[in-house]
C-alpha positions in Angstrom: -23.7 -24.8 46.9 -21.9 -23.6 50.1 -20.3 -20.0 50.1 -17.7 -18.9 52.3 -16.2 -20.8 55.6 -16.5 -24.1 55.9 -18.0 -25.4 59.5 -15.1 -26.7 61.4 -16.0 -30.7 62.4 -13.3 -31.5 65.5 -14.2 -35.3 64.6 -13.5 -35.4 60.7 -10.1 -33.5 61.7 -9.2 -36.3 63.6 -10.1 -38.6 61.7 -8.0 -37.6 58.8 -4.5 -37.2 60.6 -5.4 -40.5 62.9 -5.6 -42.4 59.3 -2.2 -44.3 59.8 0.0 -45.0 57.2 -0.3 -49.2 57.5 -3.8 -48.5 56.6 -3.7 -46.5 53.6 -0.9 -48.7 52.5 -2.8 -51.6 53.0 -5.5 -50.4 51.0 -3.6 -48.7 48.0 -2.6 -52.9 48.0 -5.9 -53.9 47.8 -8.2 -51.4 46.2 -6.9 -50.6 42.6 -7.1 -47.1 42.0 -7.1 -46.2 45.9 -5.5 -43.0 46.7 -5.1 -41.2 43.1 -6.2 -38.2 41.3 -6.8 -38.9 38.4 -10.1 -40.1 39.0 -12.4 -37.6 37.6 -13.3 -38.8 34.5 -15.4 -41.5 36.7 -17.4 -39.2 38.1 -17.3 -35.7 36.5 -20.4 -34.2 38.3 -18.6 -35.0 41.3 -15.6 -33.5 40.2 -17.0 -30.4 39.3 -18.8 -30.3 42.2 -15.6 -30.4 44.2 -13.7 -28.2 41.8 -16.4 -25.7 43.0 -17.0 -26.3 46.6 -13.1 -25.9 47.1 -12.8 -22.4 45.4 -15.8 -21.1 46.6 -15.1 -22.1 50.9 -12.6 -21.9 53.2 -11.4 -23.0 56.7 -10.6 -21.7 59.5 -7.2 -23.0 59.2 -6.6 -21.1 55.7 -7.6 -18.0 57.6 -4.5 -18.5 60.1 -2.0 -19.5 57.4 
């Protein structure tokens, strides 16, 4: 498990805010279950592992918040 700041990726970054609306929209049409949270129950090593990772690291953007 990963302590402290997360390393910054310039390509996932931009990936995630070039993700355009049709597209998600598209998908939450298709995909049932696409884009909620209520998913853990699925998955609930995942989710702990998540529940974890994101308490535990930071970014470099939280830092300049």
């Amino acid at each position: 498990m990963k302590y402290g700041m997360r390393t910054p990726s310039f390509k996932k970054s931009m990936a995630a805010r070039t993700t355009g609306k049709m597209k998600r929209s598209v998908k939450r049409a298709l995909i049932p279950g696409y884009g909620t949270r209520a998913r853990g129950w699925a998955h609930p090593k995942k989710k702990l592992y998540n529940k974890v990772y994101h308490r535990t690291t930071f970014s470099i953007m939280d830092l300049l918040k």
